[in-house]
C-alpha positions in Angstrom: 29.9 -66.4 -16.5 27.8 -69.9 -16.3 28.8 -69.9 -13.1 27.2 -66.6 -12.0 24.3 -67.4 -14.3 23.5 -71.0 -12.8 24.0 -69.3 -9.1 22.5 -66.6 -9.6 19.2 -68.8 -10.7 19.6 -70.8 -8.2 19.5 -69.0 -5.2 17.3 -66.4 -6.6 20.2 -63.7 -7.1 19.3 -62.9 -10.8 16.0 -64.9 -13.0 14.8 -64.8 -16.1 12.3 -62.3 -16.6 8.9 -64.0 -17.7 9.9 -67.2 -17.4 6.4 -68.9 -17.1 6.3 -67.5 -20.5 8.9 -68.5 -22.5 10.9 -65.3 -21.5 11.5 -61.9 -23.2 15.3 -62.1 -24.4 17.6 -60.2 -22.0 15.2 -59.2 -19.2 15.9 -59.8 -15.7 14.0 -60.0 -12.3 16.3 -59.3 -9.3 15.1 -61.8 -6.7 15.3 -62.2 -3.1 18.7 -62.1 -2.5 20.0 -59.9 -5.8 17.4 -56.7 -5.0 18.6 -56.6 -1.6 22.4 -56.3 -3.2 21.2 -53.8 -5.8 19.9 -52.0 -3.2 23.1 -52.0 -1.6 25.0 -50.9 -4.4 22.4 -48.0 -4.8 22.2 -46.6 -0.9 26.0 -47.3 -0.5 26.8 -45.3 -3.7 24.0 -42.6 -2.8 25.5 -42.3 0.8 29.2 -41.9 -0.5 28.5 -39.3 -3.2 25.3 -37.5 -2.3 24.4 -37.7 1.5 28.2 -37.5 2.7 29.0 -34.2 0.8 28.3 -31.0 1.4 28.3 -29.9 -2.2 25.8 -32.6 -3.4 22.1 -32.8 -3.6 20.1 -35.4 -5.0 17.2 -35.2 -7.4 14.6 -37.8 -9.0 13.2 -37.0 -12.6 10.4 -38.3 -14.1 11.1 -41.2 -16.7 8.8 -39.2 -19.2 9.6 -35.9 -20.4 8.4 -33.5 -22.7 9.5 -35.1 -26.4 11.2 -30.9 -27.0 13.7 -32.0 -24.2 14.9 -35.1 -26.6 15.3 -32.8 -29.3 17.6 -30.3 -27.5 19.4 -32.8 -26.3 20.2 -34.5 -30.1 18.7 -37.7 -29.5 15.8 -37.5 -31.7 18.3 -37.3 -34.3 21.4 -38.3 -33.5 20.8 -41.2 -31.0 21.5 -44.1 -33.1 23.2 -47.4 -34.0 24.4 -49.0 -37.3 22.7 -52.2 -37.4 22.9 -55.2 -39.9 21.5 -58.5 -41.0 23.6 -61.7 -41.4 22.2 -62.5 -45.0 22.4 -66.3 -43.8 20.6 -66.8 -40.5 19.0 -63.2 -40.4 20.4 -62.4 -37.2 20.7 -58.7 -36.5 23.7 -56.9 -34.9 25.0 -54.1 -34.3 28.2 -52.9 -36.8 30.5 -51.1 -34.5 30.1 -53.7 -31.8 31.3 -56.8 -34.2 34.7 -54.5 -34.9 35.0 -53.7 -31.1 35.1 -57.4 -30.0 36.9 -58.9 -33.0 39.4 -56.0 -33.3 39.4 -53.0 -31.2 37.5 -49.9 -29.5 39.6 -47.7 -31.5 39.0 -49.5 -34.7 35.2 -48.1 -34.3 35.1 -45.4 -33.5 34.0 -42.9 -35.5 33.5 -44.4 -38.7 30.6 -43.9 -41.0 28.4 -47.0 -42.0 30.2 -47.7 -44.9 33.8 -47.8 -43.4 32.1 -50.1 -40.6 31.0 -52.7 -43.9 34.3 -52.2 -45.4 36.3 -53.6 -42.0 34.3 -56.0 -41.1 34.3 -57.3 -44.7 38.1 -56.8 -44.9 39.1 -58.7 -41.7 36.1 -61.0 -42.7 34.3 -60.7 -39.5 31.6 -63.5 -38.8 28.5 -63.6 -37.7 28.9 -65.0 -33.7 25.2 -66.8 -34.6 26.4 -68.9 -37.7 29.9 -67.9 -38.1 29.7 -66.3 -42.3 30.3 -62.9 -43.5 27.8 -61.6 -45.5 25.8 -58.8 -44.0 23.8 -56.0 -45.3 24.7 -52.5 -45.2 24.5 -50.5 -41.2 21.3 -48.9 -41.3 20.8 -45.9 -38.4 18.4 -46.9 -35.9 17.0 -44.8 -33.1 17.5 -46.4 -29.3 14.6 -44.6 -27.6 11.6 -46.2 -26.5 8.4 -44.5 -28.4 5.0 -44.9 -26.5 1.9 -42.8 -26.8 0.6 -40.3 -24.3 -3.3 -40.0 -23.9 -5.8 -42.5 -25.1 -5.4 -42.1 -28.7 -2.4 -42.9 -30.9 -0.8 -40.0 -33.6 2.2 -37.7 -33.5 1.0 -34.9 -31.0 0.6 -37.9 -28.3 4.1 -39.2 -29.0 6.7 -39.5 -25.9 9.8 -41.5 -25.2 11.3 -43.7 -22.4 13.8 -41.6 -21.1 17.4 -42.9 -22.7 19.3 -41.5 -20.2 18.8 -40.3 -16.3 21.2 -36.9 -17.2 19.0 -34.4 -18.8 16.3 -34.7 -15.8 18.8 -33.0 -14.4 19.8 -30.5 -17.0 16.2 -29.4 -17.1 16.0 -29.0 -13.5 18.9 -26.7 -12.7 17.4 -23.7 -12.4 15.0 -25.6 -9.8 17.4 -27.1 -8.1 19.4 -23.9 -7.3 16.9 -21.5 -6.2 15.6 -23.7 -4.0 18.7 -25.1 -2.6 21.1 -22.0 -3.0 24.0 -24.5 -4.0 27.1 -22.2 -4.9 29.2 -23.6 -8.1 30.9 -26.2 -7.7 28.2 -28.3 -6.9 26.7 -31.5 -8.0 23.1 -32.9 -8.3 22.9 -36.5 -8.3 19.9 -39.3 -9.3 18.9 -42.9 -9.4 17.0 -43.9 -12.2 15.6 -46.4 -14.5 16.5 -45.6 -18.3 15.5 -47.3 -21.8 18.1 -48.1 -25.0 15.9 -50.2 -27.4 19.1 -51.5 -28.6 20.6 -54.9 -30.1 22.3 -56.7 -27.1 24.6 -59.2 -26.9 23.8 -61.4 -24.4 26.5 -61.3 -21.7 24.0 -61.5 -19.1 22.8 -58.8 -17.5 26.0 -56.4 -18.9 23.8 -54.8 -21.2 20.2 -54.5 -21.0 17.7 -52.2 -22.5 15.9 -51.3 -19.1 18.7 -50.4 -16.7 19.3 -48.3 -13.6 21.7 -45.2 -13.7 23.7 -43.8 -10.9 24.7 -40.1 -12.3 26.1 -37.1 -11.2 26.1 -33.8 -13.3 29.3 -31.7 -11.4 28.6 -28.1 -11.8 31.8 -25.9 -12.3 33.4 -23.1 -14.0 35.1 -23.7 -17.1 39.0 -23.3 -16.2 38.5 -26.0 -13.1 37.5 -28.5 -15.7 40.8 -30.6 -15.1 40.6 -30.1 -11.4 37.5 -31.7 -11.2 37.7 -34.0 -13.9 40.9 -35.6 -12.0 39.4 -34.9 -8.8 36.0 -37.6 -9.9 38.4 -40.2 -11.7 40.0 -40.9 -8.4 36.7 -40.8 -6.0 35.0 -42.8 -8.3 37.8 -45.5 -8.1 38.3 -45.6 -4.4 34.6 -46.4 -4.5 35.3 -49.8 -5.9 38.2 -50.5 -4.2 36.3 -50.0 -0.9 33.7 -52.2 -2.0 36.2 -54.9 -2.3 37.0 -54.5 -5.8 40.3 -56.4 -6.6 42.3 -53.6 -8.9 44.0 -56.1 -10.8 40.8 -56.5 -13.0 39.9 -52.5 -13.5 41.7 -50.0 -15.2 41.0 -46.5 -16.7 40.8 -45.8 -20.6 40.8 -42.7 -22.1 38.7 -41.8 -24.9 40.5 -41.5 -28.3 39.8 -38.1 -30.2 37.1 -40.3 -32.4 35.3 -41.9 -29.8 35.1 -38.7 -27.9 31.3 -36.8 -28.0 31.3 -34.1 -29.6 30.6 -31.9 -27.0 33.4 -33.6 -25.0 36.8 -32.8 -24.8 37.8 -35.4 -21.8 36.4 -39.1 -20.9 37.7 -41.9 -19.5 36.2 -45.3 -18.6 36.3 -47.6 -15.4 36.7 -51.0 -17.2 36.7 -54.0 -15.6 37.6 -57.2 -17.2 34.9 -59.3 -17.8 34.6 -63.0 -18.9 34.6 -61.5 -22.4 36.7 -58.8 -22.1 37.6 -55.4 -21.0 33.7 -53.7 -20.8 32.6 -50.3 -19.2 31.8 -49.8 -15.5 31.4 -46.3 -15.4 32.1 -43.2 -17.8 33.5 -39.7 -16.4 32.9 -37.1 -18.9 33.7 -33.5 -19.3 30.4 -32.1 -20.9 31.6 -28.7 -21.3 28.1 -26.6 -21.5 26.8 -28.3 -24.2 23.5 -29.5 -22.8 22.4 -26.5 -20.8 23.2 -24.0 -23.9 21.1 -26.3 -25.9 18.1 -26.6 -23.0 18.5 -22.4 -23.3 18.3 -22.4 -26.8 15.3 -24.2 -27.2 13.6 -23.5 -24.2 14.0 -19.6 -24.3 14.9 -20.1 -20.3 17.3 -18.4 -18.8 19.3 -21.4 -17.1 22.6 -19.5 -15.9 24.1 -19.5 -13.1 24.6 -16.2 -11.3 27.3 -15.7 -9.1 26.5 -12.9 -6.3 29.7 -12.3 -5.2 31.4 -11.0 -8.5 28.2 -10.2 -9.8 28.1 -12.1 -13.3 26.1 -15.0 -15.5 27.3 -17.9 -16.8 26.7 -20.9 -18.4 28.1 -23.5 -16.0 30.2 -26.3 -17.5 29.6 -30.0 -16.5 31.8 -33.2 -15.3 29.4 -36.4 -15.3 30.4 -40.0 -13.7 27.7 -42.4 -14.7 27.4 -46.0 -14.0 25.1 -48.8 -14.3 23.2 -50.7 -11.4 23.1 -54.3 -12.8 26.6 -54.4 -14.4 28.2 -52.8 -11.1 26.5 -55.8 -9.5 27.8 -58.1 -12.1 31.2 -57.3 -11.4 31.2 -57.5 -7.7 29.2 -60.8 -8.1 31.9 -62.1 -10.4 34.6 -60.4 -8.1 33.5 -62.2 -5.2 32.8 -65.9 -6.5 34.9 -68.3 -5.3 35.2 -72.0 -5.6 37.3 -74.1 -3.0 37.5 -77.6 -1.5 36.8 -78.5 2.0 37.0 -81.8 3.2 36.6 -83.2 -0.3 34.2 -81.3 -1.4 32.8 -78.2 -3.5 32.5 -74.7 -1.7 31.2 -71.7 -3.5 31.3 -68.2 -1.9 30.3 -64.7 -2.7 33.2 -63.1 -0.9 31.2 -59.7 -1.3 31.8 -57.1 1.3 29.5 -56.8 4.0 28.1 -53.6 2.8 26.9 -55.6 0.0 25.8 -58.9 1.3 22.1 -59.3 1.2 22.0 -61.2 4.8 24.5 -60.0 7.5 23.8 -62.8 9.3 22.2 -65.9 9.8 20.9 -67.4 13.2 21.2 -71.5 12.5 19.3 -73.6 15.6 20.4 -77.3 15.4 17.3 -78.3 16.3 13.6 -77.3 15.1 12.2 -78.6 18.8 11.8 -76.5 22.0 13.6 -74.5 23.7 16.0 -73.8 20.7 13.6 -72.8 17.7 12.1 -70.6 20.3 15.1 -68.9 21.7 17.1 -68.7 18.3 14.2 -67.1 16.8 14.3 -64.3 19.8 17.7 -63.5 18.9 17.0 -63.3 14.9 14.0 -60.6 16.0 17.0 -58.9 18.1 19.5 -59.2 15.2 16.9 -58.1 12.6 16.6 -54.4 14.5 20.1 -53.9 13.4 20.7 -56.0 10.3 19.2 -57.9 7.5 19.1 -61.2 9.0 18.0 -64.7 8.1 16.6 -67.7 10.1 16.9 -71.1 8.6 16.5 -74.4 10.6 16.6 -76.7 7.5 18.6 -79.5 6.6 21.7 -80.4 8.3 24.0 -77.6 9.5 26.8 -78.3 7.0 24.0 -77.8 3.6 23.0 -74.3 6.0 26.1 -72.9 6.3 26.9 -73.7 2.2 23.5 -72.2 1.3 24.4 -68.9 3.2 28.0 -69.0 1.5 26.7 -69.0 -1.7 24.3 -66.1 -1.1 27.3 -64.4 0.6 26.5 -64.1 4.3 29.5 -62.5 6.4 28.6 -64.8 9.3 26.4 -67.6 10.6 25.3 -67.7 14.3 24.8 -71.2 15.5 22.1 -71.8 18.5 23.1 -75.3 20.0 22.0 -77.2 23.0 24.8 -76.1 25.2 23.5 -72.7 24.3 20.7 -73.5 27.7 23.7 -74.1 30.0 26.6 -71.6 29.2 24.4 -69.1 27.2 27.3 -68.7 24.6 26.4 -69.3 20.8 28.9 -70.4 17.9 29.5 -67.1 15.5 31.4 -68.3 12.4 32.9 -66.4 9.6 32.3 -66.8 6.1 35.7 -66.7 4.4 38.0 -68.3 7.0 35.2 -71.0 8.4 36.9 -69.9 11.9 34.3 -70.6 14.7 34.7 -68.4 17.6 32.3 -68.8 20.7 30.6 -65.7 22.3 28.6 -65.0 25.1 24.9 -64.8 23.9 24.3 -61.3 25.7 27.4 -59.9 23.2 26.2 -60.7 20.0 24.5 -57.8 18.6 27.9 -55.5 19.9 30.3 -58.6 18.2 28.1 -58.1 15.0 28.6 -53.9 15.3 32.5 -54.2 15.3 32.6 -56.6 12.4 30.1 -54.5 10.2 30.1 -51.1 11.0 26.8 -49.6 11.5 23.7 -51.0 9.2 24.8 -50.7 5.8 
């Protein structure tokens, strides 16, 4: 994980957010290289699951809502964690999280904030800041974000960062289906910031409290529930594994009966293993029809679905895959680094597919003088109508081509002085290092077999 930290900073993947400033603990600013990833991730998964199906639309909510939609939902009251305080250092942390890393998922779940006191105090868990046991009691502590609409402070002006993207879209069903005339099953899905004002435990940017959300809420009737809950496992793994995803580090877990929601009857997780363990890609859940029978309830709105052609209402019932933006990234980054000598020395590379890469390519001149700069640059304004490209004509042609392996460029395009005579440049690939020469004239059709259309 240093690693991907120290690369990540320097080659302005992933930096410190503030930093001018001394920081704000566990914020992060996606630089150059790392928001054109993310946005990789993001239009790659939004192609695949909304775009490419007939039975998807896609929707974008507003990060405020009105506070009643929290408190249909249950998390004004029941969105919590149990947090403590280390009576040595004063460090605060979160109960259920010290039992999941020193002894098991299972081993939380579900247990009240007195069992959570009595494990940790059996096994003798320690503190990970000084490394004693002696901790106050969990205390319930709400995740949302509270901020203040209007321009004057009190209760009626009270509103909260949205903790999740999913109940934008519960709230907008009845929208969404009269004006697109989606028949069940169908799917709405969004991309969207959310807030958990949580204790975090530092593992980078695994787990932040602002985050982006890729979510689905799948539509269906009730006795297809298993038929679509199988049917979203396995798309939702072939998504990784055609991003390059090596399947010896994910696997799916189910939910044990006490982790499970209670208004879910079915979840699994995408794990992946992560420098400090098995941690959550993505969750698929079977909601049942908890959230729109509570949004009818409290709303007074009539928010079922009517089926025309047997002439009945019902409350639809719900699968929803979720993931998170930054740690999808941070498995693929950690997927894809590599370290490997050539020639006696160091090579790092972010293998990362080509769908991901933030450059496709990079045009390299080997020299900064006329002709060269000139013409090379021509055919990086060419290159750039089809793909992200980069131009670099600084430092020596070995320190270019290590500076576009570390940011994970599929292939650099060399523009050398026998380029004038033959018109042919040098096109060579990132994870082999095989050079292969090509007419100048055939570049941009070379570059379209190798990555597809512009991704």
């Amino acid at each position: 994980m240093d690693k991907i930290v120290s690369l990540c900073k320097r080659r302005g993947i992933i930096l410190p957010g503030s930093e001018i400033y001394g920081g704000l603990a566990n914020t992060w600013d996606y630089g150059p290289y790392g928001v054109e990833i993310k946005n990789n991730i993001k239009n790659f998964w939004w192609n695949e699951f909304v775009q490419k199906r007939e039975d998807m639309v896609g929707l974008d909510s507003a990060i405020l809502m009105n506070p009643k939609v929290w408190e249909a939902s249950g998390h004004v009251t029941s969105f919590s964690d149990p947090l403590m305080d280390c009576k040595s250092c004063k460090e605060r942390i979160r109960g259920d999280k010290l039992i999941e890393e020193n002894i098991s998922v299972e081993a939380a779940a579900g247990k009240s904030n007195d069992e959570i006191l009595e494990i940790i105090e059996k096994e003798q868990l320690k503190c990970p800041n000084c490394g004693k046991c002696d901790f106050t009691k969990p205390r319930a502590f709400n995740l949302m974000f509270k901020t203040y609409q209007g321009v004057v402070e009190g209760e009626s002006t009270e509103v909260f960062l949205r903790p999740e993207t999913a109940q934008g879209i519960f709230v907008n069903f009845k929208n969404v289906v009269q004006t697109t005339r989606k028949k069940i099953p169908f799917g709405i899905g969004q991309i969207g910031k959310a807030f958990r004002n949580e204790i975090t435990p530092g593992n980078f940017t695994y787990r932040t409290r602002e985050f982006e959300q890729m979510e689905i809420e799948y539509f269906i009737e009730e006795k297809d529930a298993t038929k679509y809950f199988d049917m979203w496992k396995e798309l939702s793994w072939n998504w990784f594994k055609d991003l390059g995803m090596d399947e010896k580090s994910l696997r799916i877990r189910e939910h044990t009966d006490k982790e499970l929601s209670h208004y879910s009857s079915m979840t699994v997780d995408i794990e992946y293993k992560f420098p400090f363990g098995w941690g959550e890609l993505e969750g698929i859940a079977y909601r049942g029809c908890y959230d729109l029978s509570q949004h009818i309830d409290h709303s007074k709105e009539d928010l079922q679905y009517f089926d025309q052609e047997r002439n009945i209402r019902y409350i639809p019932h719900v699968i929803e895959p979720s993931m998170g933006v930054e740690r999808t990234m941070l498995c693929f980054l950690l997927n894809s680094y590599k370290e490997e000598e050539v020639k006696g020395e160091k090579r790092v590379v972010l293998s990362l597919s080509p769908k991901l890469a933030p450059v496709k390519a990079a045009i390299l001149p080997l020299s900064k003088k006329e002709p060269l700069n000139l013409k090379s640059f021509e055919l990086y304004k060419n290159i750039q109508k089809h793909y992200n490209a980069e131009y670099d004509e600084t430092g020596s042609i070995g320190k270019r081509y290590r500076r576009q392996d570390e940011i994970g460029t599929p292939y650099c395009i060399t523009y050398d002085f026998d380029t004038e005579e033959d018109k042919k440049v040098t096109i060579r690939d990132r994870d082999t290092m095989d050079q292969e020469r090509i007419p100048l004239e055939n570049v941009i059709e070379y570059l379209k077999d190798k990555l597809g259309s512009n991704c």
